[in-house]
Backbone bond lengths (Angstrom), bond angles and torsions (degrees), N, CA, C in turn:
res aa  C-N    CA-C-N  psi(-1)  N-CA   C-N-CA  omega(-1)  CA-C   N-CA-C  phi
1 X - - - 1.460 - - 1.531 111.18 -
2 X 1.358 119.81 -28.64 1.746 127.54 178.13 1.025 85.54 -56.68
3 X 1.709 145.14 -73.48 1.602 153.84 -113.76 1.707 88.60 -102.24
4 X 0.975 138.06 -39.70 1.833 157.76 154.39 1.241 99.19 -21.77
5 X 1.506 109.06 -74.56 1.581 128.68 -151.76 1.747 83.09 -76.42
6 X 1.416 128.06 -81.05 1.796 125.24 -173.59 1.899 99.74 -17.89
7 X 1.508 106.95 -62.45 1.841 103.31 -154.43 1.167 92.52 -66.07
8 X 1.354 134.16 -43.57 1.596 120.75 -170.97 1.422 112.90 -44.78
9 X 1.544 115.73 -59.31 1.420 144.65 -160.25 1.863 93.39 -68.25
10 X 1.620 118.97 -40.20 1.136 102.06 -176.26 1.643 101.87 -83.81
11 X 0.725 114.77 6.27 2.029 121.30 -176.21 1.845 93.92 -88.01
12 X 1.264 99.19 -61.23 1.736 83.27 -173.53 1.781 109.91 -75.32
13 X 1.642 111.97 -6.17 1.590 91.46 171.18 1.419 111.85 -85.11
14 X 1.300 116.61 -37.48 1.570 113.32 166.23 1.465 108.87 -11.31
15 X 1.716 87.74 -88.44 1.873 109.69 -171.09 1.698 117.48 -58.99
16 X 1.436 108.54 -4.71 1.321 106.79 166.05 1.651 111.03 -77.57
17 X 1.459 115.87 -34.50 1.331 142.19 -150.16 1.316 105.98 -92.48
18 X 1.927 109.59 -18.52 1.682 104.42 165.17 1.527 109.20 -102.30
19 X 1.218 114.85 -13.33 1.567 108.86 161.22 1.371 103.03 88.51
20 X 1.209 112.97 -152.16 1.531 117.38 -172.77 1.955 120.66 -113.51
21 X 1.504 114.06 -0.66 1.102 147.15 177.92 1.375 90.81 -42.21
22 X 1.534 146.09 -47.94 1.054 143.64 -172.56 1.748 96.92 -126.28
23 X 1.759 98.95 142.68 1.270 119.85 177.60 1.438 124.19 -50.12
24 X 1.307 127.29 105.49 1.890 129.43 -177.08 1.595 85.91 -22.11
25 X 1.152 130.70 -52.42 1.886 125.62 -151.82 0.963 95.32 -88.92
26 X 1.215 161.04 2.66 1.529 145.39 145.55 1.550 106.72 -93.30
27 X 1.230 128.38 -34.73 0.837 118.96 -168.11 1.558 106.92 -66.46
28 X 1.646 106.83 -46.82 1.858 92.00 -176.65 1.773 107.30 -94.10
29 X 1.559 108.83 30.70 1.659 112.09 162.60 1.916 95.69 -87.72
30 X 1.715 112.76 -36.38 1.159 98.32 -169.34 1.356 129.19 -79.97
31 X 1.875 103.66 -13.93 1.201 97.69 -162.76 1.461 104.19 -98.40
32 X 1.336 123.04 -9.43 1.337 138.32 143.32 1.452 123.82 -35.62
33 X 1.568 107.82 -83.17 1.451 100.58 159.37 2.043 141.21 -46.32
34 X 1.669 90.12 -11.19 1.178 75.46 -178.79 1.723 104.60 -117.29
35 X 1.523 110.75 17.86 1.382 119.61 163.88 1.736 110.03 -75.72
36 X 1.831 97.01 -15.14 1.985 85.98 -152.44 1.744 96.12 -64.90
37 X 1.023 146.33 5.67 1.537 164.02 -148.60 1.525 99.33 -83.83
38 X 1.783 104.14 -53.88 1.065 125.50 -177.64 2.204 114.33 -72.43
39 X 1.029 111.99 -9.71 0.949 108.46 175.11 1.998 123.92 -98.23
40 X 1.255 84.35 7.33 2.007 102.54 175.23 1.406 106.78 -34.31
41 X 1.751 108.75 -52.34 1.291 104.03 -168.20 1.476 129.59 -95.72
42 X 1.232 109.48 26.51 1.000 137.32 -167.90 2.049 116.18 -119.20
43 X 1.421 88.24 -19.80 1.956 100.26 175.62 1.465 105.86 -51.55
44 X 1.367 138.11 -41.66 1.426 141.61 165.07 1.106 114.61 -11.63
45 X 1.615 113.58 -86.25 0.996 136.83 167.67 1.342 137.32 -68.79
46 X 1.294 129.38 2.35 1.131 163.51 144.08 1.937 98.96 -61.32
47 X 0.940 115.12 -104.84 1.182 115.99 172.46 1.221 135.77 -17.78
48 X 1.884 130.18 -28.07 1.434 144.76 -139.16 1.578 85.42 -140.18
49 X 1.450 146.30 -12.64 1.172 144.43 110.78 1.196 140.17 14.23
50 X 1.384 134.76 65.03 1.487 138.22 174.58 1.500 104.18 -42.95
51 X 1.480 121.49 118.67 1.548 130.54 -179.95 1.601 112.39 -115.91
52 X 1.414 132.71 69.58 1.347 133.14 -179.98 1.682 95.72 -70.43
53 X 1.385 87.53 168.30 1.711 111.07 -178.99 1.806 101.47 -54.00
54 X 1.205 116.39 -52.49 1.205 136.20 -164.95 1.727 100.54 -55.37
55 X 1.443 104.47 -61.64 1.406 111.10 -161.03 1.547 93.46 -73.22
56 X 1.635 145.45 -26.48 0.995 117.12 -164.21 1.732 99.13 -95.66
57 X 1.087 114.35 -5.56 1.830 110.95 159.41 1.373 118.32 -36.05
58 X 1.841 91.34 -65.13 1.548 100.26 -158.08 1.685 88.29 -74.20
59 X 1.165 136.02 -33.55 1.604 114.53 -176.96 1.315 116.30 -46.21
60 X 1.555 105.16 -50.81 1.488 108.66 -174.80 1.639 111.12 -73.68
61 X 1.214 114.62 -41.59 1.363 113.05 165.11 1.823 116.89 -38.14
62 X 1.160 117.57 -71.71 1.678 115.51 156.35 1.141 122.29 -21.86
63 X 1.347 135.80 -46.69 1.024 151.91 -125.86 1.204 113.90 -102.76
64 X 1.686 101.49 -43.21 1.742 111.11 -179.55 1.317 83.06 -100.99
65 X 1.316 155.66 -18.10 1.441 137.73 178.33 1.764 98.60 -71.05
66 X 1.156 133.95 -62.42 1.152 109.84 148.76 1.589 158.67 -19.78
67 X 0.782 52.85 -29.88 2.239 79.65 -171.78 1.747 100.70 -68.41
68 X 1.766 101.03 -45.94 1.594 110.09 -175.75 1.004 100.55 -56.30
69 X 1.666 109.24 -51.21 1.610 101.65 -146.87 1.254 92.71 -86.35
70 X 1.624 155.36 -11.33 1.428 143.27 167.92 1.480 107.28 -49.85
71 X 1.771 97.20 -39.45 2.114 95.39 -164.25 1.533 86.69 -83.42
72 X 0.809 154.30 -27.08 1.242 145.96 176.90 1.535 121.36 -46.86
73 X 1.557 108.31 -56.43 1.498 139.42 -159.03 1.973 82.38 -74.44
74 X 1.638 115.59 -61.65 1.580 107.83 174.84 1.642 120.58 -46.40
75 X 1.498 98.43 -54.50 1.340 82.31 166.34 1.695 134.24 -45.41
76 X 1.215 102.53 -77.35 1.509 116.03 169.41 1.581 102.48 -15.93
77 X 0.999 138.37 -56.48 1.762 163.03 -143.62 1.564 88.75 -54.81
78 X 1.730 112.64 -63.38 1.384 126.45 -151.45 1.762 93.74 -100.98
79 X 1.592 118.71 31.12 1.329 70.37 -179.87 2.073 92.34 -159.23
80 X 1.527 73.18 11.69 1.850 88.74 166.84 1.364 98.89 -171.02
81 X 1.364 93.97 165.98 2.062 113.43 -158.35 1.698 116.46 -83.24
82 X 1.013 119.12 131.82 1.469 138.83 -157.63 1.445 97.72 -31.17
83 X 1.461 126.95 -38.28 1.009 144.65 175.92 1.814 125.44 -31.53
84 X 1.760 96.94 -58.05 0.797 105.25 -177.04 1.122 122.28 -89.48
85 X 1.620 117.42 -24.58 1.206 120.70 -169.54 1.921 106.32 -76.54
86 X 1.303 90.88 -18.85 2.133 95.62 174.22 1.818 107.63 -83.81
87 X 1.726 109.57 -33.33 1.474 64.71 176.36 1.722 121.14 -118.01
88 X 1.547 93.64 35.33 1.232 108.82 -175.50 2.029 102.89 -79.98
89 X 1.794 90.56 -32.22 1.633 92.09 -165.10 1.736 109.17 -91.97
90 X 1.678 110.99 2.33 1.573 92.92 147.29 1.582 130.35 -65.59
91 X 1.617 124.27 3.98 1.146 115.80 175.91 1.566 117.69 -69.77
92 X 1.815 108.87 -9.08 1.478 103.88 174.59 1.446 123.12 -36.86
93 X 1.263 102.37 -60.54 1.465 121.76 -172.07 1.453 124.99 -40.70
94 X 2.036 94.98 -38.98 1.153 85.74 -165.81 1.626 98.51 -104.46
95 X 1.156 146.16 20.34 1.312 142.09 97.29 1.222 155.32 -26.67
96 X 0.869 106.30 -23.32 1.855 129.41 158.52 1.655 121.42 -81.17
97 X 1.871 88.75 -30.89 1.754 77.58 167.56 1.699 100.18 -90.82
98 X 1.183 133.48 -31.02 1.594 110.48 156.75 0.775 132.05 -65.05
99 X 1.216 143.50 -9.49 1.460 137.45 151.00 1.664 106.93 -73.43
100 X 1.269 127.14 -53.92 1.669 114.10 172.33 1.367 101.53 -43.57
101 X 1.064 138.12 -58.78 1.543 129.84 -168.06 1.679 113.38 -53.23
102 X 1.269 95.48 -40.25 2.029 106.38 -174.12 1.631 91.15 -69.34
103 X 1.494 110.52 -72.53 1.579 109.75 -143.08 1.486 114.69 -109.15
104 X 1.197 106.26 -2.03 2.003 121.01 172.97 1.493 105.95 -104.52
105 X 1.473 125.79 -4.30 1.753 121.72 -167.98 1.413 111.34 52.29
106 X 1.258 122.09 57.62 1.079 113.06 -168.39 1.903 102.15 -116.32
107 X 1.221 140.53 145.80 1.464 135.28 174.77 0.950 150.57 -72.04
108 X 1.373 130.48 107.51 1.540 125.25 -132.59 1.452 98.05 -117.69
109 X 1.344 133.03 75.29 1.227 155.12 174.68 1.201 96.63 -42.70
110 X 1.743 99.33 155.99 1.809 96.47 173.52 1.678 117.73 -82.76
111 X 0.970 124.77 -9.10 1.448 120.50 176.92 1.445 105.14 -77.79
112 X 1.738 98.73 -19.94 2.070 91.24 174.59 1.418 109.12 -74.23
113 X 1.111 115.55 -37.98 1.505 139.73 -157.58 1.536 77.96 -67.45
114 X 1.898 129.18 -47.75 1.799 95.75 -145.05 1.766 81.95 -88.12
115 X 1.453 123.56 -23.92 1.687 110.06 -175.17 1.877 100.92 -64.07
116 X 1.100 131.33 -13.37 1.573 114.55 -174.45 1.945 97.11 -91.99
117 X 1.143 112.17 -14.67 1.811 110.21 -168.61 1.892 86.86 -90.74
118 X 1.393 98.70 -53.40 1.908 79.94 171.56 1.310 135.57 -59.75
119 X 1.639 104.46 -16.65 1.818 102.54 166.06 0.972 107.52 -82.31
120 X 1.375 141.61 -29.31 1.236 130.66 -178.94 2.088 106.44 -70.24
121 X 1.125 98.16 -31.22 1.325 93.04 173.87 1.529 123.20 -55.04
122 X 1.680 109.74 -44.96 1.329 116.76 -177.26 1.472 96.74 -77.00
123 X 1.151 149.98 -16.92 1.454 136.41 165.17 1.710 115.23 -62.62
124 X 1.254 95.91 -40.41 1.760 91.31 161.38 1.432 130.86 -108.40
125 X 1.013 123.06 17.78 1.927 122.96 117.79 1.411 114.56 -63.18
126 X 1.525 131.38 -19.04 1.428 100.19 -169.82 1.934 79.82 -97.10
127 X 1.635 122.12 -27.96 1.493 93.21 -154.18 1.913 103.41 -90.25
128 X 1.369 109.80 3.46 1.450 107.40 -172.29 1.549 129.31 54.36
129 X 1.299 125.44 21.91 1.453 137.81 -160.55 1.708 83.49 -36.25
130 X 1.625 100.98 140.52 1.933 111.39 162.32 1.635 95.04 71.77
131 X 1.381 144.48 -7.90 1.340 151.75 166.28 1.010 134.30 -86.02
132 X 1.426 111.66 -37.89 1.639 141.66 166.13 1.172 113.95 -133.00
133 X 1.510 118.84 178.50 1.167 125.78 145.52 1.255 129.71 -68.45
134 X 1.033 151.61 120.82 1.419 159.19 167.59 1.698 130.29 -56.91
135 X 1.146 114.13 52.40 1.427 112.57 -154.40 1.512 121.04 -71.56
136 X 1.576 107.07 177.88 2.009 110.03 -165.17 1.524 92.34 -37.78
137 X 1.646 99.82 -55.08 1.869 104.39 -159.59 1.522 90.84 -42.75
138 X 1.038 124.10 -94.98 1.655 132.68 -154.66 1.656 86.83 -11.64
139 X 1.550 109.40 -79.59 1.848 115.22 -166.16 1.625 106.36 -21.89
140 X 1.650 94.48 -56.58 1.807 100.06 -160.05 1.226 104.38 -61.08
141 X 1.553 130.19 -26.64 1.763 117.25 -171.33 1.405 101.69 -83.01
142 X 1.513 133.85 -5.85 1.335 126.04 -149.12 1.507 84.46 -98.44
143 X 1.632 108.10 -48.60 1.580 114.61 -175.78 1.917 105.35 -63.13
144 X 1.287 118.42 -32.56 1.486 132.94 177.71 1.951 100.35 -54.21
145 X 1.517 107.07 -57.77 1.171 91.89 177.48 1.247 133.48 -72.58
146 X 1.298 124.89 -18.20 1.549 138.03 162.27 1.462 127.09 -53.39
147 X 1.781 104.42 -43.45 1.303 99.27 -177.24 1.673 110.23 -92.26
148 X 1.503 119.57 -6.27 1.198 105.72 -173.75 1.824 104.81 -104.06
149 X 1.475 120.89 -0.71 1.259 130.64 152.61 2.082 116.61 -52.47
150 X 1.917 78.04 -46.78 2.100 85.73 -171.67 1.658 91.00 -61.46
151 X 1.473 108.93 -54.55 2.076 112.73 -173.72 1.726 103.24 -29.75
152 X 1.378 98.65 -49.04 1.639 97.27 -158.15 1.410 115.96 -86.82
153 X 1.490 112.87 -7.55 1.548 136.36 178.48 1.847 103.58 -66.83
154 X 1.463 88.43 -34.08 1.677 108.30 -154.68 1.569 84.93 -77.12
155 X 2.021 101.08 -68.72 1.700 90.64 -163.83 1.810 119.13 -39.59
156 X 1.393 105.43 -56.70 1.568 112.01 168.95 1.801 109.34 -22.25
157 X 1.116 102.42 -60.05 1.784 97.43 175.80 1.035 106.71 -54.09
158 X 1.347 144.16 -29.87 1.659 127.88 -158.51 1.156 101.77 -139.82
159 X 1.365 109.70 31.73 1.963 126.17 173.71 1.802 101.67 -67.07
160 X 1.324 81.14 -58.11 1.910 92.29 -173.96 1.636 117.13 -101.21
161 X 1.285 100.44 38.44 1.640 93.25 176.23 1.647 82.39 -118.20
162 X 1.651 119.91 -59.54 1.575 112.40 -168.26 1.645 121.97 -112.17
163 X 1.242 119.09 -168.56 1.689 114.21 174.91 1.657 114.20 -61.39
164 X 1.197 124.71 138.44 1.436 137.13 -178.10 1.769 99.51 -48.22
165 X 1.636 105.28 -46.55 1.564 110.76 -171.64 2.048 114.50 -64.98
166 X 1.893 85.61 -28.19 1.432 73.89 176.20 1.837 123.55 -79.49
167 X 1.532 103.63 -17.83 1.208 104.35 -168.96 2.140 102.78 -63.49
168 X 1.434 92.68 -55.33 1.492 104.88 -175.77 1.677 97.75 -38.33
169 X 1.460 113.11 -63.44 1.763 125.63 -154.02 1.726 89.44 -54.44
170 X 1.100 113.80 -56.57 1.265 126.84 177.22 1.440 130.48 -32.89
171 X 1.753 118.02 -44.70 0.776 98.94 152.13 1.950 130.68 -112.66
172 X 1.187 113.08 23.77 1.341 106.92 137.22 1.081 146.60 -56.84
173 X 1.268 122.45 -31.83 0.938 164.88 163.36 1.766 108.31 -38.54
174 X 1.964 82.96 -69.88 1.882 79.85 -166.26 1.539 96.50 -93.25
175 X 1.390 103.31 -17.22 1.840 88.17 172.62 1.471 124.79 -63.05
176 X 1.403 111.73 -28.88 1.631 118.77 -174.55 1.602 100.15 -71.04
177 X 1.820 133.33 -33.79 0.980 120.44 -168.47 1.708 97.39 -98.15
178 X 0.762 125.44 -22.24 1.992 128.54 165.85 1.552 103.14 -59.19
179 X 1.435 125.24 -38.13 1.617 118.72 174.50 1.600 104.82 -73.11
180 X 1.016 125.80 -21.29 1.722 105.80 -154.13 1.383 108.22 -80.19
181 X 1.415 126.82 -48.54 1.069 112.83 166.40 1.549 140.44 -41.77
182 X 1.208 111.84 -23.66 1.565 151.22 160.60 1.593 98.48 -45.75
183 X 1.351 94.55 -75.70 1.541 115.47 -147.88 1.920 91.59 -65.92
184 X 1.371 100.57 -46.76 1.713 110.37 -175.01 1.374 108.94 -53.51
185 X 1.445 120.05 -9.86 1.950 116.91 -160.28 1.603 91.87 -106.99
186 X 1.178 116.79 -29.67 1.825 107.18 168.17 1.164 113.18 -119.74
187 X 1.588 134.48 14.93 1.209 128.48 133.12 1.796 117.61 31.74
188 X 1.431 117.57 102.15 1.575 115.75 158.52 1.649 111.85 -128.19
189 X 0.918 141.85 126.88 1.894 120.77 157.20 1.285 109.84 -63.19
190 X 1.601 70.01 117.05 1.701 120.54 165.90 1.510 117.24 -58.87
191 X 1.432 110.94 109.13 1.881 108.74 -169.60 1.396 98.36 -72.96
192 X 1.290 117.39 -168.65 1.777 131.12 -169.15 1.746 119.24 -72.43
193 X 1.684 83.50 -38.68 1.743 96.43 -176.59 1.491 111.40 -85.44
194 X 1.710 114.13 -20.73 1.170 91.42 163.02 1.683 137.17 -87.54
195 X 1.415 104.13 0.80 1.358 112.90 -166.18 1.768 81.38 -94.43
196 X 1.349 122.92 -33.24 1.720 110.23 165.97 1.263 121.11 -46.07
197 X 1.145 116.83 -49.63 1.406 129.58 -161.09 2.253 112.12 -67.77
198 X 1.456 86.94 -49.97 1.138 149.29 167.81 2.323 88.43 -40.38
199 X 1.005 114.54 -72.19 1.039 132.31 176.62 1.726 128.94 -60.75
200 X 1.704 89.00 -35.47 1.555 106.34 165.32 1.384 100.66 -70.89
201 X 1.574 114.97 -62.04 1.787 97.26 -162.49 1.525 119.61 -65.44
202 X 1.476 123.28 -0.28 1.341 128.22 167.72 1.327 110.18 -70.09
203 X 1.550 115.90 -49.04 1.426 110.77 -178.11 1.438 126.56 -77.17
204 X 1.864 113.94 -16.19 1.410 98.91 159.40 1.260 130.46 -97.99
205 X 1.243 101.38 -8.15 2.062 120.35 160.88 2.073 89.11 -45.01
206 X 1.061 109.57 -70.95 1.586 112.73 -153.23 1.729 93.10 -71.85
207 X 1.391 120.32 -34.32 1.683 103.59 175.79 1.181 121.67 -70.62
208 X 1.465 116.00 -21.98 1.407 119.95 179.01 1.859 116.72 -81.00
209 X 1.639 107.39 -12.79 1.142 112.83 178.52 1.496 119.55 -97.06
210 X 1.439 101.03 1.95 1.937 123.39 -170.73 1.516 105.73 -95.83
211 X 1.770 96.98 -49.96 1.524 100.87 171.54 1.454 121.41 -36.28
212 X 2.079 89.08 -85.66 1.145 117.75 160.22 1.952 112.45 0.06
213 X 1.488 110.65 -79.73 1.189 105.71 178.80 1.376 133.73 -50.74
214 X 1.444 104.81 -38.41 1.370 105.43 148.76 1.168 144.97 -83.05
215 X 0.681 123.09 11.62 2.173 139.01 124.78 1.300 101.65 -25.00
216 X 1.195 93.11 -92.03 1.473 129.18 -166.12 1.296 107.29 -15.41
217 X 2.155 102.93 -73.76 1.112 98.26 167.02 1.828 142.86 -66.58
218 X 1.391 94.81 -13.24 1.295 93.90 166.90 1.928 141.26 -86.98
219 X 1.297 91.83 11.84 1.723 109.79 -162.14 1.117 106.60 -169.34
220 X 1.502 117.44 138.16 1.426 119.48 166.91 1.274 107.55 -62.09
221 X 1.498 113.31 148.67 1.406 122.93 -175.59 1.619 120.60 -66.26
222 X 1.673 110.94 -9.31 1.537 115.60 167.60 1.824 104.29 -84.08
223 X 1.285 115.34 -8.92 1.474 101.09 170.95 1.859 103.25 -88.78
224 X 1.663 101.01 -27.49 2.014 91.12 -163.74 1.286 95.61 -92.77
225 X 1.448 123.61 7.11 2.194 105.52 -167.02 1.474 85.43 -84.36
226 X 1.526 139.54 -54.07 1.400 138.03 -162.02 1.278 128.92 -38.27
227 X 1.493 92.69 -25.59 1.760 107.05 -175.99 1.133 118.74 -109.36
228 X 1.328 122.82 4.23 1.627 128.76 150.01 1.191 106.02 -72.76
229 X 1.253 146.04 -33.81 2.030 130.12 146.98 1.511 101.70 -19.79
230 X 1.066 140.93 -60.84 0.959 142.93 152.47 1.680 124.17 24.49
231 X 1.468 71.74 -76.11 1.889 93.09 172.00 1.123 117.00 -49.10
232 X 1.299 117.55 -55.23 1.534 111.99 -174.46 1.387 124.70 -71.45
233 X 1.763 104.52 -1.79 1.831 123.04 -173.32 2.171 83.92 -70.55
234 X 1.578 83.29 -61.98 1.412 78.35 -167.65 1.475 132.56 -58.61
235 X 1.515 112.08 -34.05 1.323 119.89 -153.62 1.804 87.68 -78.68
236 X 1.644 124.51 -18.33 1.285 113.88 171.49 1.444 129.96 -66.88
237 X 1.874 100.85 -34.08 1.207 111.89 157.60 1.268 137.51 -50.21
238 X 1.112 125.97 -58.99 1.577 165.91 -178.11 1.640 89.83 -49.77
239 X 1.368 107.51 -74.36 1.576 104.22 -174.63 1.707 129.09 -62.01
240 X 1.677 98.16 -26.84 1.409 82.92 174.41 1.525 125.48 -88.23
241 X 2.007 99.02 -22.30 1.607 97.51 172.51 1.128 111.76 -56.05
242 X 1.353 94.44 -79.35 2.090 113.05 169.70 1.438 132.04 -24.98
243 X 1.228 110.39 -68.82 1.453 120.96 174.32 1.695 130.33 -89.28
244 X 1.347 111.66 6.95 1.578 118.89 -145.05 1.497 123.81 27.83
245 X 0.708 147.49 68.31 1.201 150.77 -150.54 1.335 100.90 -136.57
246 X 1.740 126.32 103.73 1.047 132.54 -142.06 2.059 90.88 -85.97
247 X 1.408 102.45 147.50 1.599 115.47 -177.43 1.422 117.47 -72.04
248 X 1.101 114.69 99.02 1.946 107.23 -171.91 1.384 95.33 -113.73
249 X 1.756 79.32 133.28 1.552 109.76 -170.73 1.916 106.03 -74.40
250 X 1.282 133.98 -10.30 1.345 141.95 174.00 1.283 95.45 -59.82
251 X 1.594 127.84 -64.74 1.391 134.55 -156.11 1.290 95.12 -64.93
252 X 1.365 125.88 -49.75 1.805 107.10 -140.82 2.091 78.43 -93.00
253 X 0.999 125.54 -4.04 1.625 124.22 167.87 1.555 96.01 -73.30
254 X 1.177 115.57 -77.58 1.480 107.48 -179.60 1.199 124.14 -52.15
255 X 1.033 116.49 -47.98 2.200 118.01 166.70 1.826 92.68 -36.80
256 X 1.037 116.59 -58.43 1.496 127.72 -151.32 1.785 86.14 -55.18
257 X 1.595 116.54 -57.96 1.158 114.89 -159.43 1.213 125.04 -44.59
258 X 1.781 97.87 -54.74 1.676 122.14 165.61 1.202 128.74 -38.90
259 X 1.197 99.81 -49.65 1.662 123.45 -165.06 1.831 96.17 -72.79
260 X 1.792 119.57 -45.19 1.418 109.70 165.46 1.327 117.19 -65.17
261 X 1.396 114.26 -22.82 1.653 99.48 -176.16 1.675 129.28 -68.87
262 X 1.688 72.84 -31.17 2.120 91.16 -179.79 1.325 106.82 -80.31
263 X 1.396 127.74 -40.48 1.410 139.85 143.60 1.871 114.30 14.34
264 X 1.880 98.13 -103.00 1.428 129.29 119.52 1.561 106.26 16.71
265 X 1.112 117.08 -104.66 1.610 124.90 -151.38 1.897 95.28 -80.29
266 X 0.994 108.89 -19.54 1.645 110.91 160.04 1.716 123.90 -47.35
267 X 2.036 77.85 -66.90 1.912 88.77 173.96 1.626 117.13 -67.13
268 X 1.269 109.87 -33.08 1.597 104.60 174.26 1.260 99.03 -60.85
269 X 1.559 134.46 -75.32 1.229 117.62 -156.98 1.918 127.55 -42.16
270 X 1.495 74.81 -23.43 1.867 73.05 173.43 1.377 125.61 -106.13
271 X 1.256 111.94 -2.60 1.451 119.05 151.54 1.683 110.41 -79.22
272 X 0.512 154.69 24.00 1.827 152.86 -148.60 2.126 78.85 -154.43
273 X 1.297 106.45 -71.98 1.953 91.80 -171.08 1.226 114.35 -83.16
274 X 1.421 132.99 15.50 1.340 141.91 150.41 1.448 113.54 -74.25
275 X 0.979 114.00 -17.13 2.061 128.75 -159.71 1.465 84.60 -91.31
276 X 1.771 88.38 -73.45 1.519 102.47 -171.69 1.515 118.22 -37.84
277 X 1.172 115.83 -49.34 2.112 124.99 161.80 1.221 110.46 -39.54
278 X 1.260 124.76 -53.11 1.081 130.44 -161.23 1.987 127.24 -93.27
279 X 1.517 107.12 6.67 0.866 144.93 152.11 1.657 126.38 -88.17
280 X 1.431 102.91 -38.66 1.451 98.03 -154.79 1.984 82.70 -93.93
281 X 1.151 104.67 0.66 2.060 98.35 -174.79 1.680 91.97 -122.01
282 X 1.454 107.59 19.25 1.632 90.49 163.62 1.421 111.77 -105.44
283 X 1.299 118.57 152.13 1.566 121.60 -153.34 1.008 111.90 -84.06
């Protein structure tokens, strides 16, 4: 999860580092298309894949719900500080448990209920409504965390029907063809260094998602969520060496908030299916 949290953090300095010179919608059509490279080893299972009418809906359905929130996340990139855009996008999490509650039937206890009103709290310490200005970026990460909460709402549905590799391949797949039309409507040629650059953030997008999995499997997810805080250690670093981008103590307070709230509903969830184990093997 350390090596997780670095590729992410070097993924949004990349795309901070090409700026806005090229369109958010081409930019994550290219770095999409030029991730599909990374999915070679994965054609196996790709291929050996039962594909009904039904199941390739919801792929593509994912797919362009994704797609938003990628041009979103580029946008956001060029138009507020590394800072914010890391700890703006722990609000996934805590969207997914409102959406499990809405559209999975899932139980939204009141101690969940008060950890989702305290993330929302740390979202306004970081955005200051009536304090600052509130700019597009802020909007685009808020909409960034929404749609990539619904993406991950979705994989969960089709976690246990097919292979883990097909879900991922899957939606590269339909996200790269959900961007192009996108990418084709503001259209610029792309010079050499950016299709380099361009090429890097594909390969640590996909190393950070290789790790990641091996986390996963190696640790319960209340030992690997702690060290995605992480991110925001760095992306504070990163921006002020790198980018000057002066260190505000609101954000890494509000990151802090978020980051305890998801924290929180982390450790419950695994105290709640530890119970549940431990019930269902008593005699």
């Amino acid at each position: 999860m350390l090596v997780t949290g670095l590729c992410f953090v070097a993924v949004t300095a990349l795309v901070k580092h090409m700026g806005d010179d090229m369109p958010a919608a081409q930019s994550a059509f290219l770095r999409y298309l030029l991730g599909l490279v990374f999915l070679l080893p994965m054609l196996s299972s790709l291929r050996a894949a039962p594909y009904s009418a039904r199941a390739l809906s919801f792929y593509g359905l994912r797919g362009f719900v994704h797609a938003l929130g990628v041009i979103l996340w580029f946008y956001a990139m060029t138009r507020i500080p590394l800072a914010e855009v890391t700890a703006m996008n722990y609000l996934s999490p805590i969207y997914v448990t409102l959406g499990a509650a809405l559209f999975l039937g899932e139980r939204l206890a009141m101690r969940r209920i008060i950890a989702v009103l305290v993330a929302f709290a740390g979202a306004l310490i970081i955005l200051r409504p009536g304090l600052r200005e509130i700019s597009t970026g802020h909007i685009a990460m808020l909409g960034t965390a929404i749609l990539f909460a619904m993406s991950y709402l979705m994989a969960k549905r089709m976690s246990g029907q097919v292979n883990a590799a097909v879900v991922v391949g899957m939606l590269s797949i339909t996200v790269t063809i959900c961007l192009a039309p996108f990418a084709y409507a503001v259209w610029v040629p792309p010079t050499p260094v950016q299709i380099f650059w361009l090429f890097w953030i594909a390969a640590f997008a996909t190393a950070g998602h290789f790790t990641m999995t091996l986390a996963f499997a190696a640790a319960p997810i209340t030992v690997t969520q702690p060290v995605t805080f992480l991110q925001l250690v760095w992306a504070v670093i990163l921006g002020a060496a790198v980018f000057g981008e002066g260190v505000d103590v609101f954000v890494i307070l509000g990151g802090g908030v978020i980051m305890g709230s998801v924290l929180f509903i982390t450790w419950r969830e695994a105290m709640l299916r530890k119970e549940t184990r431990r019930v269902i093997a008593t005699p």
